[in-house]
Structures are given as structure tokens and as C-alpha cells.
Backbone as CSV, one residue per row, in Angstrom:
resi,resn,N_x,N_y,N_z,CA_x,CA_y,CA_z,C_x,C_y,C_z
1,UNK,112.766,125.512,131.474,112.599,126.205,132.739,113.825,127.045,133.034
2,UNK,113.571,127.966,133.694,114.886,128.720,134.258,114.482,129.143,135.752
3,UNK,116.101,128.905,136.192,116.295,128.941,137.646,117.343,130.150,137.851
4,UNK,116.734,130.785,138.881,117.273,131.989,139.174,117.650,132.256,141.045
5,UNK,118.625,132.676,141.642,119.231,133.105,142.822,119.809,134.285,143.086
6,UNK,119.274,134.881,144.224,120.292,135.682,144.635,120.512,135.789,145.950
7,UNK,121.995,136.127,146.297,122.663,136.228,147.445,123.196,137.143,148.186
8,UNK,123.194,137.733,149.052,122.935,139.137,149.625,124.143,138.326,150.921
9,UNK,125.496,138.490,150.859,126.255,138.352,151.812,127.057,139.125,152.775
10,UNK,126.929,139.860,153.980,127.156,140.404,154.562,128.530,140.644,155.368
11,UNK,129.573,141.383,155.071,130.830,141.101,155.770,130.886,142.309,156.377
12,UNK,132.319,142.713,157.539,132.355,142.941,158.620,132.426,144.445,158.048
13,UNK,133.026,144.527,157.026,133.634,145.896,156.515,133.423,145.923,154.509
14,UNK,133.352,147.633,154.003,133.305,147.616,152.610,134.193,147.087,151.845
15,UNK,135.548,147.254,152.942,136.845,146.638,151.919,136.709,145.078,151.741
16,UNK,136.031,144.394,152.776,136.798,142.967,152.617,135.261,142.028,151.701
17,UNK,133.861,143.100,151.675,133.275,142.639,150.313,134.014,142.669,149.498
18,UNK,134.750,143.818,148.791,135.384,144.221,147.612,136.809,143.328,147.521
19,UNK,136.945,142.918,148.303,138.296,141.614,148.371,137.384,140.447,147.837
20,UNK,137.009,140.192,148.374,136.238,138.858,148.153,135.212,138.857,146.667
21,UNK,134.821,139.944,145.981,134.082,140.616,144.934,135.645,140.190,143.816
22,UNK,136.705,140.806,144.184,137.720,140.703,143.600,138.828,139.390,143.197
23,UNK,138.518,138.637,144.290,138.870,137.874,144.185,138.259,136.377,143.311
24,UNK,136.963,136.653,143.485,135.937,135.878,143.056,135.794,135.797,141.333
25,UNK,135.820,137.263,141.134,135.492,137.691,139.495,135.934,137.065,138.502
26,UNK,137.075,136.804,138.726,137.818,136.046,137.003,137.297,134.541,137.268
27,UNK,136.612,134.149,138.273,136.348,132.950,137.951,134.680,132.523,137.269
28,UNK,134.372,133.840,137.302,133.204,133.833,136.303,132.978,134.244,135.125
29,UNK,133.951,134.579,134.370,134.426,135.442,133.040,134.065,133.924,132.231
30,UNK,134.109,133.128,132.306,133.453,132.069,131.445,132.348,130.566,132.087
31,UNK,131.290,130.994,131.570,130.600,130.359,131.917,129.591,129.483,130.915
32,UNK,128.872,128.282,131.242,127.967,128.326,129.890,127.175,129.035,129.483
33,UNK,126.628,128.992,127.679,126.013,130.090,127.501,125.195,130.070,128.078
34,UNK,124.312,129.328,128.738,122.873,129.375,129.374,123.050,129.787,130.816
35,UNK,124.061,130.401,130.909,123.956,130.640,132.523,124.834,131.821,132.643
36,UNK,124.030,132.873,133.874,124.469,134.085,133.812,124.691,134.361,135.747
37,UNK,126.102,135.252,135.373,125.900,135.512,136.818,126.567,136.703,136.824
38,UNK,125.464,137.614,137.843,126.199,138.995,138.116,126.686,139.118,139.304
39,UNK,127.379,139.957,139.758,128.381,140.060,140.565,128.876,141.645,141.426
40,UNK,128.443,141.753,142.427,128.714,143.695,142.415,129.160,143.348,143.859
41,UNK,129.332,144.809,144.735,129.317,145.371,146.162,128.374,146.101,146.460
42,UNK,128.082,146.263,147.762,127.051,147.458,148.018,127.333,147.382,149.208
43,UNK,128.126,148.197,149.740,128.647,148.612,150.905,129.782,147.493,151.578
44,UNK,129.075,147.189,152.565,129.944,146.112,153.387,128.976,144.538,152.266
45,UNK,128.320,144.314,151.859,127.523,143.433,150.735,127.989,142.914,149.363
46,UNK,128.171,141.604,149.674,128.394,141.043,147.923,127.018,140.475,148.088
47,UNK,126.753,140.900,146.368,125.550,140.444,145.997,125.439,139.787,144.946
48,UNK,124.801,138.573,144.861,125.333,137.522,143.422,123.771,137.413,143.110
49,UNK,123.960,137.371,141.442,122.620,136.667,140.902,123.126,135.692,140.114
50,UNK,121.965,134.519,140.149,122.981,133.613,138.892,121.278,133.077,138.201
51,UNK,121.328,133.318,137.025,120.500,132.423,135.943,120.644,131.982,135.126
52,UNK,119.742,130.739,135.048,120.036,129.695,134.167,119.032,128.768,133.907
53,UNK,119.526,128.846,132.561,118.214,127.681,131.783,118.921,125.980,131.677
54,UNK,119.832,126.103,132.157,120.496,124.667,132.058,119.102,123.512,133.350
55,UNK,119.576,122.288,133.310,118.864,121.456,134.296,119.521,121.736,135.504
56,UNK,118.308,121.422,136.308,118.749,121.692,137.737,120.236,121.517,138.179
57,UNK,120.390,120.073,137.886,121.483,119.869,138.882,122.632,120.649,138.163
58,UNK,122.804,121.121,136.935,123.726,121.811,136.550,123.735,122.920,137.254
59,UNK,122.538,123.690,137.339,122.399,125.099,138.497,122.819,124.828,139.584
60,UNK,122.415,123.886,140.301,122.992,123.571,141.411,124.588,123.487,141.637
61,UNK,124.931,122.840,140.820,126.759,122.440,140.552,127.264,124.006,140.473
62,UNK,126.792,124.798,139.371,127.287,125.891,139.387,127.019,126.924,141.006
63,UNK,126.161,126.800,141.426,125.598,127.522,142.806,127.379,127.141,143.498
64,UNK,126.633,125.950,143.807,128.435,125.464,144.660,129.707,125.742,144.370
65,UNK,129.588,125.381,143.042,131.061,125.687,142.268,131.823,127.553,142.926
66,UNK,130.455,128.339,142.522,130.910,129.639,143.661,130.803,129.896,144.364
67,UNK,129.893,129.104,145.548,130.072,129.533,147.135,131.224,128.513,147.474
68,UNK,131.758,127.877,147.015,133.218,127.081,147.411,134.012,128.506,147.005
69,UNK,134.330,128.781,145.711,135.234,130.058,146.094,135.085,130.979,146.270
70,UNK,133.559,131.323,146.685,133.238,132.478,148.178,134.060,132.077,149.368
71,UNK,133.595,130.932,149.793,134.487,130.480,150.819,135.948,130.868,150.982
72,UNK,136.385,130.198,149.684,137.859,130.353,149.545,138.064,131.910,149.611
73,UNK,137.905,132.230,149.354,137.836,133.730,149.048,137.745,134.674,150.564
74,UNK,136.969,134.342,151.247,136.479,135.016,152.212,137.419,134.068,153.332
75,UNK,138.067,133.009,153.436,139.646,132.423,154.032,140.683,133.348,153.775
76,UNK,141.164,133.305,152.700,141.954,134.219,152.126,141.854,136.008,153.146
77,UNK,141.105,135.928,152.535,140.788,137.654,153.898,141.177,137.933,154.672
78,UNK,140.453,136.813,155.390,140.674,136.710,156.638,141.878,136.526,157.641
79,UNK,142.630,136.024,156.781,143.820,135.316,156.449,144.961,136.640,156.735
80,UNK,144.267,137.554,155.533,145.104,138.846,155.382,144.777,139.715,156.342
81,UNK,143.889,139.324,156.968,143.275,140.777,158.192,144.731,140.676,159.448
């Protein structure tokens, strides 16, 4: 089976997607092979897809694994605003 997401996150301004886009990125440069995740901006919008043929709860683990450093990420910002 494969499990697939996407996330359409909305921030206040284009720059502080692209902070948070930036900040986020190198932590997905390795992943398992069975699991894919893309990663862009679109305006004030980060937009994530992630798929994967692994078992659920591995999708799941990975889901979290990057909205924890969305989170972190989007602290950080905020932080700097």
C-alpha cells in the first residue's frame, strides 16, 4: 500500500514561508528509500507532499518527525521577527 499527504501551510508573509522552507530542507536530504517528500513555497505557502510505501506507523513517525521541525522552524521565525 502507499500512503500519501499533503500540506498547504499558510504564514503571515512570503519571506517567513521561505525561512521556514529553508530551514526545514536539509533535514530531508535523506530519507528511506520508500519514502518521498517534496518541499516548495508558493507565496506566503509551504507546501509538503510526503509518500510512502513503508507501514503506516512508519508514515506516521515520519509525518511528525517534520511537523516537529515545522514547528521548530516556524519558533525560530518568529523568534527572529
Amino acid at each position: 500500500m502507499r500512503s500519501v499527504i499533503s500540506i498547504r501551510r499558510e504564514y503571515p508573509s512570503p519571506k517567513m514561508a521561505s525561512s521556514v522552507l529553508r530551514a526545514v530542507a536539509p533535514d530531508n536530504k535523506e530519507v528511506p528509500g520508500d519514502t518521498g517528500i517534496e518541499m516548495s513555497a508558493d507565496g506566503s505557502a509551504l507546501l509538503v507532499r510526503i509518500t510512502s510505501s513503508a507501514d503506516l506507523p512508519s508514515f506516521l513517525r515520519t509525518l511528525d518527525d517534520l511537523l516537529l521541525c515545522i514547528q521548530a522552524a516556524e519558533k525560530a521565525a518568529d523568534g527572529a521577527r
